[in-house]
mmCIF file of the N, C-alpha and C atoms, coordinates in Angstrom:
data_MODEL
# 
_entry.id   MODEL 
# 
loop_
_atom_site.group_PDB 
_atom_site.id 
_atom_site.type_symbol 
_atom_site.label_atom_id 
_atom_site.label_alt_id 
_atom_site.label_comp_id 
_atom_site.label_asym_id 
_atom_site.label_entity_id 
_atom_site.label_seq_id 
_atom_site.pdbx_PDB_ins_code 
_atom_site.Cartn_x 
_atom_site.Cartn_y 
_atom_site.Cartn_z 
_atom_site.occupancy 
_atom_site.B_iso_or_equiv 
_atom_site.pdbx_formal_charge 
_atom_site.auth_seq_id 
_atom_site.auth_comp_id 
_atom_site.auth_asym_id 
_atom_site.auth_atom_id 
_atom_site.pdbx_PDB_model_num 
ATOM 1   N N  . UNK A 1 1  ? 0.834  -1.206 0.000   1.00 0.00 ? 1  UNK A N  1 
ATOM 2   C CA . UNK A 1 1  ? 0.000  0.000  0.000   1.00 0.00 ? 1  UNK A CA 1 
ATOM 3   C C  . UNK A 1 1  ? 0.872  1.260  0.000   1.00 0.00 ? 1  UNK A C  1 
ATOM 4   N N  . UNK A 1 2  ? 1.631  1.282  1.075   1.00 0.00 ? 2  UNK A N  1 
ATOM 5   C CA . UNK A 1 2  ? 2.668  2.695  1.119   1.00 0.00 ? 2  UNK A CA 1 
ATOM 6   C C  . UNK A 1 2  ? 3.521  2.458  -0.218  1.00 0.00 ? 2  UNK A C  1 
ATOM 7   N N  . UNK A 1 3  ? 4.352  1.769  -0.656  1.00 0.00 ? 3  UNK A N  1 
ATOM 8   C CA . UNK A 1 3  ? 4.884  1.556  -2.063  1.00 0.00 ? 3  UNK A CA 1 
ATOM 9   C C  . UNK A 1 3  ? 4.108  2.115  -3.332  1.00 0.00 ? 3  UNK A C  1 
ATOM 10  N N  . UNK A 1 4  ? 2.938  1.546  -3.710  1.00 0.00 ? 4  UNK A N  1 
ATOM 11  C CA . UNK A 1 4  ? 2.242  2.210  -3.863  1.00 0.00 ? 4  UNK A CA 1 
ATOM 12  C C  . UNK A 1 4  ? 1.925  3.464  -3.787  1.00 0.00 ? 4  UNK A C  1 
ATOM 13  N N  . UNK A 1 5  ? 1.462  4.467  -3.004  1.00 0.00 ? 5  UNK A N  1 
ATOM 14  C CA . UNK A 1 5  ? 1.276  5.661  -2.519  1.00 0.00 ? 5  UNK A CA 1 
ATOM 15  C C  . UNK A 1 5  ? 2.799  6.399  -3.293  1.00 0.00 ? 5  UNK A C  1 
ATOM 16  N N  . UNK A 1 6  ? 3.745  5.458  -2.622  1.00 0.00 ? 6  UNK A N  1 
ATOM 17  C CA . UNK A 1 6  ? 5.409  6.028  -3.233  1.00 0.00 ? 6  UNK A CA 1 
ATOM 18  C C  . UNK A 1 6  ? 5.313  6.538  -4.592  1.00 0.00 ? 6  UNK A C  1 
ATOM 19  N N  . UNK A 1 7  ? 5.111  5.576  -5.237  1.00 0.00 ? 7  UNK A N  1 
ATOM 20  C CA . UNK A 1 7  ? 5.420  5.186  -6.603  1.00 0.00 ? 7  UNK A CA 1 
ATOM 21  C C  . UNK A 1 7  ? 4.305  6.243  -7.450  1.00 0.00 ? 7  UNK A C  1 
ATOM 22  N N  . UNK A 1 8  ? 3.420  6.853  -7.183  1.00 0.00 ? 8  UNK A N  1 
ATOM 23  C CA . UNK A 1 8  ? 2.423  7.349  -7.643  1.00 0.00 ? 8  UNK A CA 1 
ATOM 24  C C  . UNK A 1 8  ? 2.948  8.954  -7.301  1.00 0.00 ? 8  UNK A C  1 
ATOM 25  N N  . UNK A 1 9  ? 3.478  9.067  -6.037  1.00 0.00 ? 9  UNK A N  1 
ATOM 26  C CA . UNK A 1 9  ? 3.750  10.346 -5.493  1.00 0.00 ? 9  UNK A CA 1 
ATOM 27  C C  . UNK A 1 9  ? 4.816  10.735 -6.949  1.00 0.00 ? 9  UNK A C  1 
ATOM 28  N N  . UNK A 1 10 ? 6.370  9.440  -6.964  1.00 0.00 ? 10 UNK A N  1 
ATOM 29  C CA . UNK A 1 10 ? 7.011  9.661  -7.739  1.00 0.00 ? 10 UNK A CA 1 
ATOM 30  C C  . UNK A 1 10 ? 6.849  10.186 -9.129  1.00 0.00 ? 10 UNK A C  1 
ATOM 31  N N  . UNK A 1 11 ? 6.292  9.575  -9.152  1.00 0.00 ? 11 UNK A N  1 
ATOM 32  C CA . UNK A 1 11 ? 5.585  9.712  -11.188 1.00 0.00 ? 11 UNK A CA 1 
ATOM 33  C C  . UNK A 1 11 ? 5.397  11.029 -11.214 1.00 0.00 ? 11 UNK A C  1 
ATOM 34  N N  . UNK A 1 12 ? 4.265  11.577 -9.668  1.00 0.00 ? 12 UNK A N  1 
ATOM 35  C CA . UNK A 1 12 ? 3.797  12.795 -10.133 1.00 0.00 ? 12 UNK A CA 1 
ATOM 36  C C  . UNK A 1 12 ? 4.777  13.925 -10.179 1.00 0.00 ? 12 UNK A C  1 
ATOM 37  N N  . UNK A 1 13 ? 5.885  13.320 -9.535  1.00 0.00 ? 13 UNK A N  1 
ATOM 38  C CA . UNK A 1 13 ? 6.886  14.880 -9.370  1.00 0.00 ? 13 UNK A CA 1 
ATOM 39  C C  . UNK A 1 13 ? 7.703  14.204 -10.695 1.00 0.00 ? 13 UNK A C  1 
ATOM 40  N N  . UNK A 1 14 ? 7.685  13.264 -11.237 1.00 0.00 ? 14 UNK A N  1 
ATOM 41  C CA . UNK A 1 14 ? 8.152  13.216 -12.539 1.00 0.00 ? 14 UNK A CA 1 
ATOM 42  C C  . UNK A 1 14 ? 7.901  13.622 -13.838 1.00 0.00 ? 14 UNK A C  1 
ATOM 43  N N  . UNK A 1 15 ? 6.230  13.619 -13.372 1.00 0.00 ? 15 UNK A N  1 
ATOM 44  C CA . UNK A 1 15 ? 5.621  14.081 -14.682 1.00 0.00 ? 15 UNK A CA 1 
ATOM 45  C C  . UNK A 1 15 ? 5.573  15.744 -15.059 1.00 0.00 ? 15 UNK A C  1 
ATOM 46  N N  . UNK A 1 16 ? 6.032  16.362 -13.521 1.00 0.00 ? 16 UNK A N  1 
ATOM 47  C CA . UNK A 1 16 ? 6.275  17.787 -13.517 1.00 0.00 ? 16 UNK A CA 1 
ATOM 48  C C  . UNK A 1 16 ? 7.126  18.612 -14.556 1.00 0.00 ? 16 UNK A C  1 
ATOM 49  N N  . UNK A 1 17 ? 8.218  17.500 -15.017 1.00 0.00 ? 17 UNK A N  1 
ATOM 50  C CA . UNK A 1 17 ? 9.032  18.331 -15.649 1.00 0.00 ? 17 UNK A CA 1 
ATOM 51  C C  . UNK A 1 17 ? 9.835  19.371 -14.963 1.00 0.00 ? 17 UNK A C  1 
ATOM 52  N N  . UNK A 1 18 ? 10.198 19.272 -14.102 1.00 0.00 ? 18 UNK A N  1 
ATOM 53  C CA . UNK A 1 18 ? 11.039 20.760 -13.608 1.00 0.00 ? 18 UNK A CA 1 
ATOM 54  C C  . UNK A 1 18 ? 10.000 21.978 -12.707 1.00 0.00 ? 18 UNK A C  1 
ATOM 55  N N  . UNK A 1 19 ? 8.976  21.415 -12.590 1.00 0.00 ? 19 UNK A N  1 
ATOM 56  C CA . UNK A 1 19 ? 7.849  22.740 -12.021 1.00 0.00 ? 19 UNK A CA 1 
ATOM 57  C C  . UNK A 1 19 ? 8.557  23.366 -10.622 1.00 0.00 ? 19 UNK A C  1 
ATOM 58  N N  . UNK A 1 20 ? 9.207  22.276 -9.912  1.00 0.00 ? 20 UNK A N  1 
ATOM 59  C CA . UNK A 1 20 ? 9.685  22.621 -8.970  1.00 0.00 ? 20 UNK A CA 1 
ATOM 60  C C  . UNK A 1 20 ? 10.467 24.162 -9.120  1.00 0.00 ? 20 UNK A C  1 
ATOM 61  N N  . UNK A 1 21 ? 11.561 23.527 -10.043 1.00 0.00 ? 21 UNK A N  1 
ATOM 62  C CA . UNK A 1 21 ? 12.620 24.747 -10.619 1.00 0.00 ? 21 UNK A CA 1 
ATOM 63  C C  . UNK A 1 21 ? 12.156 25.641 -10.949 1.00 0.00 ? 21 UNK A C  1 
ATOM 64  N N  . UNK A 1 22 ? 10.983 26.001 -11.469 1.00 0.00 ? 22 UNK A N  1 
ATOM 65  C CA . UNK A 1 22 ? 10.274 26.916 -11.686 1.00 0.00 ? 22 UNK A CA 1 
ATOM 66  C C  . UNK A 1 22 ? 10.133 27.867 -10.520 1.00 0.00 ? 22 UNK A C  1 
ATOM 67  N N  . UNK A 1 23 ? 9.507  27.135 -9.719  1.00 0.00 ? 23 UNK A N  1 
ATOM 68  C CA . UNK A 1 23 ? 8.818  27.789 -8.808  1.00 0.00 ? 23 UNK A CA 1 
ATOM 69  C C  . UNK A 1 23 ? 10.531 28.386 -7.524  1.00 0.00 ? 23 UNK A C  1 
ATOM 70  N N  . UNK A 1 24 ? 11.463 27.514 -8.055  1.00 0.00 ? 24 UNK A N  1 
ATOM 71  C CA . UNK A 1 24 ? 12.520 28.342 -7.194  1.00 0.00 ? 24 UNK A CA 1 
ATOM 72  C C  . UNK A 1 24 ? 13.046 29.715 -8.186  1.00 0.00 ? 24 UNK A C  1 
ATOM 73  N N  . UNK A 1 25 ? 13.388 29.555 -9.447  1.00 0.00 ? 25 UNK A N  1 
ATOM 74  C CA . UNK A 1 25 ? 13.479 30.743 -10.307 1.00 0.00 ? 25 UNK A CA 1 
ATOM 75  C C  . UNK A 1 25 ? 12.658 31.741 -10.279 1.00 0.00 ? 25 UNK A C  1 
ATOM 76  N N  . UNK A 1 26 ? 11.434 31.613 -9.891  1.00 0.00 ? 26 UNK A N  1 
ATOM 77  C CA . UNK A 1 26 ? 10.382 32.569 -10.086 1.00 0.00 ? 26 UNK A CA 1 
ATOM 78  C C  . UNK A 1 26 ? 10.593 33.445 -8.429  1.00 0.00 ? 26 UNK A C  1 
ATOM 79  N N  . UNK A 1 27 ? 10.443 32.372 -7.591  1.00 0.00 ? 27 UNK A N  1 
ATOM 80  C CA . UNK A 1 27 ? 10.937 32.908 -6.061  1.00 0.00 ? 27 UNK A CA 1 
ATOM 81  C C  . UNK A 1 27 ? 11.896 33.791 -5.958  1.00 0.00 ? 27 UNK A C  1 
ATOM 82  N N  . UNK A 1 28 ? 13.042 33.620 -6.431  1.00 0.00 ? 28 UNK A N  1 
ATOM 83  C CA . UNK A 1 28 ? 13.833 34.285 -6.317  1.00 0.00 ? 28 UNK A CA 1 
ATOM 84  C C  . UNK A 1 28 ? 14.250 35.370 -7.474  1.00 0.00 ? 28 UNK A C  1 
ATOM 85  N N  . UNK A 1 29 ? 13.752 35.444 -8.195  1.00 0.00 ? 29 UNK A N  1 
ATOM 86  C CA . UNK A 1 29 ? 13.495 36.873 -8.980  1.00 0.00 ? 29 UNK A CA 1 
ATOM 87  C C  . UNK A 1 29 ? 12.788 37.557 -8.297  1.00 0.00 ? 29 UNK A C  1 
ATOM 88  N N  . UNK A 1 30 ? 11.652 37.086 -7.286  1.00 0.00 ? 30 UNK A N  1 
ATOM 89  C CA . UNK A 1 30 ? 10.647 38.283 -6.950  1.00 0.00 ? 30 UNK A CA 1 
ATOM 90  C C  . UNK A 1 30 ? 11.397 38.213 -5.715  1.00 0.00 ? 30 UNK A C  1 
ATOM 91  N N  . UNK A 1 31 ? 12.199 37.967 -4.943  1.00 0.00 ? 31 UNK A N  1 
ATOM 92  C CA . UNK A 1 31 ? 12.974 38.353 -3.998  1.00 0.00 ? 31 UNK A CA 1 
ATOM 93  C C  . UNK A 1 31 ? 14.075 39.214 -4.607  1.00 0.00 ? 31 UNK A C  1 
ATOM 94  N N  . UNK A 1 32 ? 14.740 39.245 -5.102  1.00 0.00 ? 32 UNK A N  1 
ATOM 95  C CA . UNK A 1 32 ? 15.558 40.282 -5.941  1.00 0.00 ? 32 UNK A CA 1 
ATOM 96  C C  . UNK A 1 32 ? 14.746 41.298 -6.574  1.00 0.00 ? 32 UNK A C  1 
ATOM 97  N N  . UNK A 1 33 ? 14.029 41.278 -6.968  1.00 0.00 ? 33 UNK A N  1 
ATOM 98  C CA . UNK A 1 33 ? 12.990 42.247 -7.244  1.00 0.00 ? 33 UNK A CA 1 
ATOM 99  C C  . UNK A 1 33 ? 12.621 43.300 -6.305  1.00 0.00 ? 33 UNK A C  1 
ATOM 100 N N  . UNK A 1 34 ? 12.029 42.640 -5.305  1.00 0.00 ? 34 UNK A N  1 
ATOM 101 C CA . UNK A 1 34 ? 11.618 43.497 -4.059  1.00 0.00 ? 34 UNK A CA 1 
ATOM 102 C C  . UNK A 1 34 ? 12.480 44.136 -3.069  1.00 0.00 ? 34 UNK A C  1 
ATOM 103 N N  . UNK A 1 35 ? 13.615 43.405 -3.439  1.00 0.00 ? 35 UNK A N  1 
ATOM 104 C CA . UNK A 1 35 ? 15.209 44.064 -2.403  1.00 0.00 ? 35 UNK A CA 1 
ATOM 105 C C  . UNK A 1 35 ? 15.274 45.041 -3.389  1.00 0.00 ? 35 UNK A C  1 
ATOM 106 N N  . UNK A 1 36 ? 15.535 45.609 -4.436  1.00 0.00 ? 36 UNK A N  1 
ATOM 107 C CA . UNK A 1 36 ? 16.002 46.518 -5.001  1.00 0.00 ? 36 UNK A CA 1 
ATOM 108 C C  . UNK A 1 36 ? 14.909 47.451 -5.345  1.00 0.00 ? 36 UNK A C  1 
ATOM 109 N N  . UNK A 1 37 ? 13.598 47.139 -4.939  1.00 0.00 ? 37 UNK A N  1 
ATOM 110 C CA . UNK A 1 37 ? 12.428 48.567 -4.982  1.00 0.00 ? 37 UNK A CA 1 
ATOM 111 C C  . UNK A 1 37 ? 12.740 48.952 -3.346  1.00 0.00 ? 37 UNK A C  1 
ATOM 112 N N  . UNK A 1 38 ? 12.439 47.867 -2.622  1.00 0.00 ? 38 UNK A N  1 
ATOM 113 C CA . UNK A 1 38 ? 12.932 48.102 -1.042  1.00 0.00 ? 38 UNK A CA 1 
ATOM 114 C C  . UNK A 1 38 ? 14.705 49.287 -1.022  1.00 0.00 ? 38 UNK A C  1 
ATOM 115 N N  . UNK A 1 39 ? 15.453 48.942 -0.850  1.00 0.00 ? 39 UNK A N  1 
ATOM 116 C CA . UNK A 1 39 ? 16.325 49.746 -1.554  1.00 0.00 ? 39 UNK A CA 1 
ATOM 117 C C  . UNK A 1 39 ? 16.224 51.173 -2.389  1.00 0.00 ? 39 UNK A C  1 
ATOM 118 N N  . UNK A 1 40 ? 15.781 51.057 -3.398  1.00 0.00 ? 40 UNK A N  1 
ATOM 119 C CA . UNK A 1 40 ? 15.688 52.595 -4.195  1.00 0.00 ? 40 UNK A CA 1 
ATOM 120 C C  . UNK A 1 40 ? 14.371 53.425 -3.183  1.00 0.00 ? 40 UNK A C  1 
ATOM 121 N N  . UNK A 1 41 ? 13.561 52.708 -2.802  1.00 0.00 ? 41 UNK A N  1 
ATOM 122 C CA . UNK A 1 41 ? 12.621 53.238 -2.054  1.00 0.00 ? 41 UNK A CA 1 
ATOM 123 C C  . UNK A 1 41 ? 13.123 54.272 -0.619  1.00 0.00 ? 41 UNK A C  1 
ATOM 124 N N  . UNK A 1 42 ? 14.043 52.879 -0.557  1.00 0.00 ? 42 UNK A N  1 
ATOM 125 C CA . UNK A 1 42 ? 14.853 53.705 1.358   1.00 0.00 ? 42 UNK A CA 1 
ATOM 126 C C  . UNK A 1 42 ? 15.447 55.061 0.744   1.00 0.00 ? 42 UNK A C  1 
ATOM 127 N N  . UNK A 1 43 ? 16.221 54.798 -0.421  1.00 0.00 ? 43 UNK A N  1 
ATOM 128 C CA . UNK A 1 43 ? 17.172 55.836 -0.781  1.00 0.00 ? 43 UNK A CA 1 
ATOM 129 C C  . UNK A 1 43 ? 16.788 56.908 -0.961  1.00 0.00 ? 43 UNK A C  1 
ATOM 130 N N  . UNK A 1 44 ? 15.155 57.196 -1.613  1.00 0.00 ? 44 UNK A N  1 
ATOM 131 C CA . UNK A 1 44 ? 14.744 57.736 -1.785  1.00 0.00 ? 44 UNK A CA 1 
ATOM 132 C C  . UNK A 1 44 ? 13.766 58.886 -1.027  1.00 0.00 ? 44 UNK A C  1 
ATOM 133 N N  . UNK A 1 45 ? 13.576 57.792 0.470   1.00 0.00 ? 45 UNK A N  1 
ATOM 134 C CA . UNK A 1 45 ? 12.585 58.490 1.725   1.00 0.00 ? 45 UNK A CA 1 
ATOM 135 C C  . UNK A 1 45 ? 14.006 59.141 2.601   1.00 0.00 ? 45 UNK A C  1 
ATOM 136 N N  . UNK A 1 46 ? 15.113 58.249 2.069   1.00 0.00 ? 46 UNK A N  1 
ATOM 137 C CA . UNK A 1 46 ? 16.171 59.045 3.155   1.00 0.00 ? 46 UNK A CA 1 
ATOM 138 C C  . UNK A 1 46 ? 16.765 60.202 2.112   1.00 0.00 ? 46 UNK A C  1 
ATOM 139 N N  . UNK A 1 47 ? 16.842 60.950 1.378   1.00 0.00 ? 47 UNK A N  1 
ATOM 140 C CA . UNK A 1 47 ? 16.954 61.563 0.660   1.00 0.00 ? 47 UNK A CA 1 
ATOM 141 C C  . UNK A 1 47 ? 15.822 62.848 0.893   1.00 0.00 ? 47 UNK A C  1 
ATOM 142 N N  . UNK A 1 48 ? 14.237 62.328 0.728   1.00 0.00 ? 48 UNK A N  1 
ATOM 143 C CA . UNK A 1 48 ? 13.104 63.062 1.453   1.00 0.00 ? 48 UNK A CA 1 
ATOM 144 C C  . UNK A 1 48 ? 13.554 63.889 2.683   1.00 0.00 ? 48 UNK A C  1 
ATOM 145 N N  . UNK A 1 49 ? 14.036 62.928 3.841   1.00 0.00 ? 49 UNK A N  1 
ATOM 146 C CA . UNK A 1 49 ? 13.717 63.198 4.683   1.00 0.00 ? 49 UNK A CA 1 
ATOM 147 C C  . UNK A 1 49 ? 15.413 64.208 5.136   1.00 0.00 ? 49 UNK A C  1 
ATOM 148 N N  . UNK A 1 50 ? 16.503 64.169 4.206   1.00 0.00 ? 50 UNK A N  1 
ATOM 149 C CA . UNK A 1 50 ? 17.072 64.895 4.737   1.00 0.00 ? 50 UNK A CA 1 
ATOM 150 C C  . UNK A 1 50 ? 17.410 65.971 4.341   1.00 0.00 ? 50 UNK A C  1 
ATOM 151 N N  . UNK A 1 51 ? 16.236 65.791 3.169   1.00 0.00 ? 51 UNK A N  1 
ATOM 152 C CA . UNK A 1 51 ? 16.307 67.803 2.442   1.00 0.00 ? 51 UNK A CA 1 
ATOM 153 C C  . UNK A 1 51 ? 17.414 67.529 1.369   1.00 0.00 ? 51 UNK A C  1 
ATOM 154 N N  . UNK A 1 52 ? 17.485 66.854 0.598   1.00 0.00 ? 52 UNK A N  1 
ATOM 155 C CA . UNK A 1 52 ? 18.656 66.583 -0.053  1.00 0.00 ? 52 UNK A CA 1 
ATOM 156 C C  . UNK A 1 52 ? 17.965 66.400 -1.672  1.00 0.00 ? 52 UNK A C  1 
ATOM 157 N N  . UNK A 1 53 ? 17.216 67.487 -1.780  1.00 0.00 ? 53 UNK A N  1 
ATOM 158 C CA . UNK A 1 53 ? 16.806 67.281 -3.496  1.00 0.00 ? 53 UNK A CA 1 
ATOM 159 C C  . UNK A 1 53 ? 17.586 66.981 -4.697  1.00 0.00 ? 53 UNK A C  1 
ATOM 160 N N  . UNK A 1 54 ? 18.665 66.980 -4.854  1.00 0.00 ? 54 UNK A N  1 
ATOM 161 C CA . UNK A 1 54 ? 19.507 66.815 -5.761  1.00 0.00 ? 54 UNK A CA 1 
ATOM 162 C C  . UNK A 1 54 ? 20.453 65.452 -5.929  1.00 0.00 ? 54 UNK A C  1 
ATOM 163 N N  . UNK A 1 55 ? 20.168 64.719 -4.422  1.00 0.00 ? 55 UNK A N  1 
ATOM 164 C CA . UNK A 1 55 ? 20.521 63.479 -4.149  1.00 0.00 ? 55 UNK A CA 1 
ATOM 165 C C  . UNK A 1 55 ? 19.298 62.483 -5.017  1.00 0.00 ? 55 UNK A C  1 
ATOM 166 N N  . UNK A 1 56 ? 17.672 63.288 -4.467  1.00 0.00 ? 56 UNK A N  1 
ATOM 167 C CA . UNK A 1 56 ? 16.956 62.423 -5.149  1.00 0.00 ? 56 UNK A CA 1 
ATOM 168 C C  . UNK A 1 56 ? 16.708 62.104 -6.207  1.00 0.00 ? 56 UNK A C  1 
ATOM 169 N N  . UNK A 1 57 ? 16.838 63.141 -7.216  1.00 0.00 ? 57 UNK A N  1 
ATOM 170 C CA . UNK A 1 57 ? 16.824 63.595 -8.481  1.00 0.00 ? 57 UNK A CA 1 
ATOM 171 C C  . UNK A 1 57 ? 18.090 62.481 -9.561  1.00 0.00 ? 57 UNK A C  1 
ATOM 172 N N  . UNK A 1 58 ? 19.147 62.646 -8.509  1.00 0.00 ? 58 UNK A N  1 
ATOM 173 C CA . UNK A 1 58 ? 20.322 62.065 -9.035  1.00 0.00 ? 58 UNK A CA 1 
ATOM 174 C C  . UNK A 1 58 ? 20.000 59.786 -8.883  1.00 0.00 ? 58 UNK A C  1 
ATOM 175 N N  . UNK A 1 59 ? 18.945 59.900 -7.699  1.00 0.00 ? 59 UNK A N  1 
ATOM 176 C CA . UNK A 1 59 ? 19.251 58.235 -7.275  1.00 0.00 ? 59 UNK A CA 1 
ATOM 177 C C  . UNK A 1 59 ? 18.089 57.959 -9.113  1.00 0.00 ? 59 UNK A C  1 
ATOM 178 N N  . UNK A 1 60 ? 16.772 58.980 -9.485  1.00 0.00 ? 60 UNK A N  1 
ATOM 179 C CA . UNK A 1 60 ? 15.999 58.762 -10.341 1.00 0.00 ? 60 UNK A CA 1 
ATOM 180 C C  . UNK A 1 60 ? 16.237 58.668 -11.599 1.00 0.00 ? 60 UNK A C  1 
ATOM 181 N N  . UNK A 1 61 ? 17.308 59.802 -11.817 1.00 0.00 ? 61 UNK A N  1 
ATOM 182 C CA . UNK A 1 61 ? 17.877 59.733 -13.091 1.00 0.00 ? 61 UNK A CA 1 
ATOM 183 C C  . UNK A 1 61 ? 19.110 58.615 -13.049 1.00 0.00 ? 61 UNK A C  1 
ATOM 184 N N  . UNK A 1 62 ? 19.750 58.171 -12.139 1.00 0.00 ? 62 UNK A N  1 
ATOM 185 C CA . UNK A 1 62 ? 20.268 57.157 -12.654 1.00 0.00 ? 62 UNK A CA 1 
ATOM 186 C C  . UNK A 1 62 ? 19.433 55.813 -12.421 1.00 0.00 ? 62 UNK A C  1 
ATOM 187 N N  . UNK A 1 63 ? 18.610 55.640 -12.196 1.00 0.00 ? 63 UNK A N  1 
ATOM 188 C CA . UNK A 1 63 ? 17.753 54.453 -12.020 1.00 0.00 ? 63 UNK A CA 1 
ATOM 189 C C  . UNK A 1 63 ? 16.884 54.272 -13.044 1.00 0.00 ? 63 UNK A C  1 
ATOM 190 N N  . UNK A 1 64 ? 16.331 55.820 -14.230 1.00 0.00 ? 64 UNK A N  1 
ATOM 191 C CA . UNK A 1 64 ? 16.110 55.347 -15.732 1.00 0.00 ? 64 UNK A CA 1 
ATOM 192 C C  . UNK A 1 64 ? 16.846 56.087 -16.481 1.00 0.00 ? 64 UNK A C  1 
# 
């Protein structure tokens, strides 16, 4: 019975093709993703907040 159960579990992560990998590639783009809006974001409220307009101007224009 558990053999069974095994063998069925197996197949199914076989028949995946890689979904797994997927789902770690995709993870970790949107973690790199969000560190670097997190990031330009800080740079940008600490920039706000210390009166430094030309700092902000400068983090925007080099960011497009």
């Amino acid at each position: 019975m558990a053999h069974a159960v095994l063998k069925r579990a197996w197949n199914w992560v076989c028949g995946e093709h890689g979904g797994m990998m997927d789902e770690y590639v995709t993870m970790a783009g949107f973690w790199i993703f969000s560190t670097v809006v997190v990031l330009v974001a800080a740079g940008l409220i600490w920039g706000a907040l210390s009166g430094d307009l030309k700092a902000m101007v400068s983090d925007l224009t080099n960011l497009f």
